[in-house]
VOPAGU-2260 file (C-alpha; in pm, 1 decimal, decimal comma):
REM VOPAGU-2260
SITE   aa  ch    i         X         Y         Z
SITE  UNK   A    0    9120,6    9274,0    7913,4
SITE  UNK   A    1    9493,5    9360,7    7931,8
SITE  UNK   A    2    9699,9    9185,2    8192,6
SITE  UNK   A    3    9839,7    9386,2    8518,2
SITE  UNK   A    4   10255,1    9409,5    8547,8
SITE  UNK   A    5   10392,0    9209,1    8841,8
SITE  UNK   A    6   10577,5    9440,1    9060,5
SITE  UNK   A    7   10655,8    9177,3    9284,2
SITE  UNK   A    8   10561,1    8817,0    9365,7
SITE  UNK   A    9   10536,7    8901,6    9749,4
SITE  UNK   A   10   10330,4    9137,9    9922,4
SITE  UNK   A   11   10437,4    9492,6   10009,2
SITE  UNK   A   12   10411,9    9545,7   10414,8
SITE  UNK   A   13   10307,2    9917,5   10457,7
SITE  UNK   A   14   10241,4   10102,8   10771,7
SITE  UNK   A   15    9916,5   10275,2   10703,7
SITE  UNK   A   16    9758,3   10534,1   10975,2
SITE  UNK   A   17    9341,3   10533,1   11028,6
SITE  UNK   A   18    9141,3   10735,6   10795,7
SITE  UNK   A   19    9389,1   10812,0   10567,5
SITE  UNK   A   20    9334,0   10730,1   10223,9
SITE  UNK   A   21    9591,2   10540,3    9961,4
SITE  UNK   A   22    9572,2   10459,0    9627,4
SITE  UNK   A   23    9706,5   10103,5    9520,2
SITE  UNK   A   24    9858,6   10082,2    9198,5
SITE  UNK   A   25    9654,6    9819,7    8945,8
SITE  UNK   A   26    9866,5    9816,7    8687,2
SITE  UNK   A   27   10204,1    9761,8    8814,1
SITE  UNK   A   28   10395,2   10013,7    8619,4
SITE  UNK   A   29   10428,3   10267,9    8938,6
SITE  UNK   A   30   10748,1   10340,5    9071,7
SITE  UNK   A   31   10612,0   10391,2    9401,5
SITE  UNK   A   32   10472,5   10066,5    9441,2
SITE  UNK   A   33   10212,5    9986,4    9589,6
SITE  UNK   A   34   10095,6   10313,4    9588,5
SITE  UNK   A   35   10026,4   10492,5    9212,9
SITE  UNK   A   36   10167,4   10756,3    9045,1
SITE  UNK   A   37    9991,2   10783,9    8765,7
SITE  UNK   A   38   10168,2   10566,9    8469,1
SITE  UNK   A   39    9837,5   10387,3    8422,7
SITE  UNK   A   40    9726,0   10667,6    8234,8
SITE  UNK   A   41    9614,8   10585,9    7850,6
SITE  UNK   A   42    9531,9   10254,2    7998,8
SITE  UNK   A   43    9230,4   10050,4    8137,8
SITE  UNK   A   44    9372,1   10018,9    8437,5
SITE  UNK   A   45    9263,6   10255,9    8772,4
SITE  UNK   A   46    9401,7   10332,6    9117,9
SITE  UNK   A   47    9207,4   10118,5    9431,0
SITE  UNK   A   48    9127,2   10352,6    9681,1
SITE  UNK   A   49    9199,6   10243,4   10027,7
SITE  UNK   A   50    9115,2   10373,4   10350,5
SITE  UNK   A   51    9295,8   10241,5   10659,1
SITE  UNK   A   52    9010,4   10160,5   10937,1
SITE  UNK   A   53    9298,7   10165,9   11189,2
SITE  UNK   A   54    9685,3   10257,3   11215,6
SITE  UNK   A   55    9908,3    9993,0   11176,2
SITE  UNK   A   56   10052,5    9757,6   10922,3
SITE  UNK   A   57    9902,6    9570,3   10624,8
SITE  UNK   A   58    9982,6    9399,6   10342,1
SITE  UNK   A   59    9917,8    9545,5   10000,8
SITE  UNK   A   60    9924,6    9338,6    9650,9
SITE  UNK   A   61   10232,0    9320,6    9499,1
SITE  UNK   A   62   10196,2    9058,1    9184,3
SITE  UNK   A   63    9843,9    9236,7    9104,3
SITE  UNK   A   64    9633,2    8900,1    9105,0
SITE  UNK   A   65    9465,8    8900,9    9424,4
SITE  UNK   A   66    9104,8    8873,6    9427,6
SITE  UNK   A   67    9072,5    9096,2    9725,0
SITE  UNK   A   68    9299,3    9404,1    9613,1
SITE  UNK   A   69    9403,2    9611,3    9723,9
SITE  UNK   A   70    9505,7    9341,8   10034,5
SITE  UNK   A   71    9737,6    9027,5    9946,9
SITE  UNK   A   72    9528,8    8720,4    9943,6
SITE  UNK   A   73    9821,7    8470,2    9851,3
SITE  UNK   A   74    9783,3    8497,0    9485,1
SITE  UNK   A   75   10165,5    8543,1    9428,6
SITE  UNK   A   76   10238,4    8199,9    9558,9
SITE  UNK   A   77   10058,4    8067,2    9207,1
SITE  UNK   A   78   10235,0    8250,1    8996,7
């Protein structure tokens, strides 16, 4: 299984509003980070869909290691 770019070693903090839906970018290669825009395509790698349960700020992967992506878990600090 190929390995994810890291964006970032720190987690993006995104204002998100409820019910909306965002897609996370797996791979890392975005240049909209976190969200995708598409340069995973020829790739293994997919979009995480997302859908905010209420408005407000959270804190999407940015080093693409977390075991609970699309949200930072703390991977980064390992890396």
């Amino acid at each position: 299984m190929a390995e994810p770019t890291i964006a970032q070693k720190a987690p993006y903090g995104t204002p998100v509003e409820a019910g909306k839906t965002y897609h996370w970018c797996a791979c890392g290669k975005s240049a909209k980070q976190p969200f995708c825009d598409g340069s995973h395509k020829g790739s293994e790698f997919a979009p995480v869909a997302y859908t905010a349960d209420k408005t407000g700020d959270v804190w999407f992967c940015g080093c693409k290691a977390s075991k609970k992506s699309p949200m930072c878990d703390g991977s980064h600090k390992a890396l």
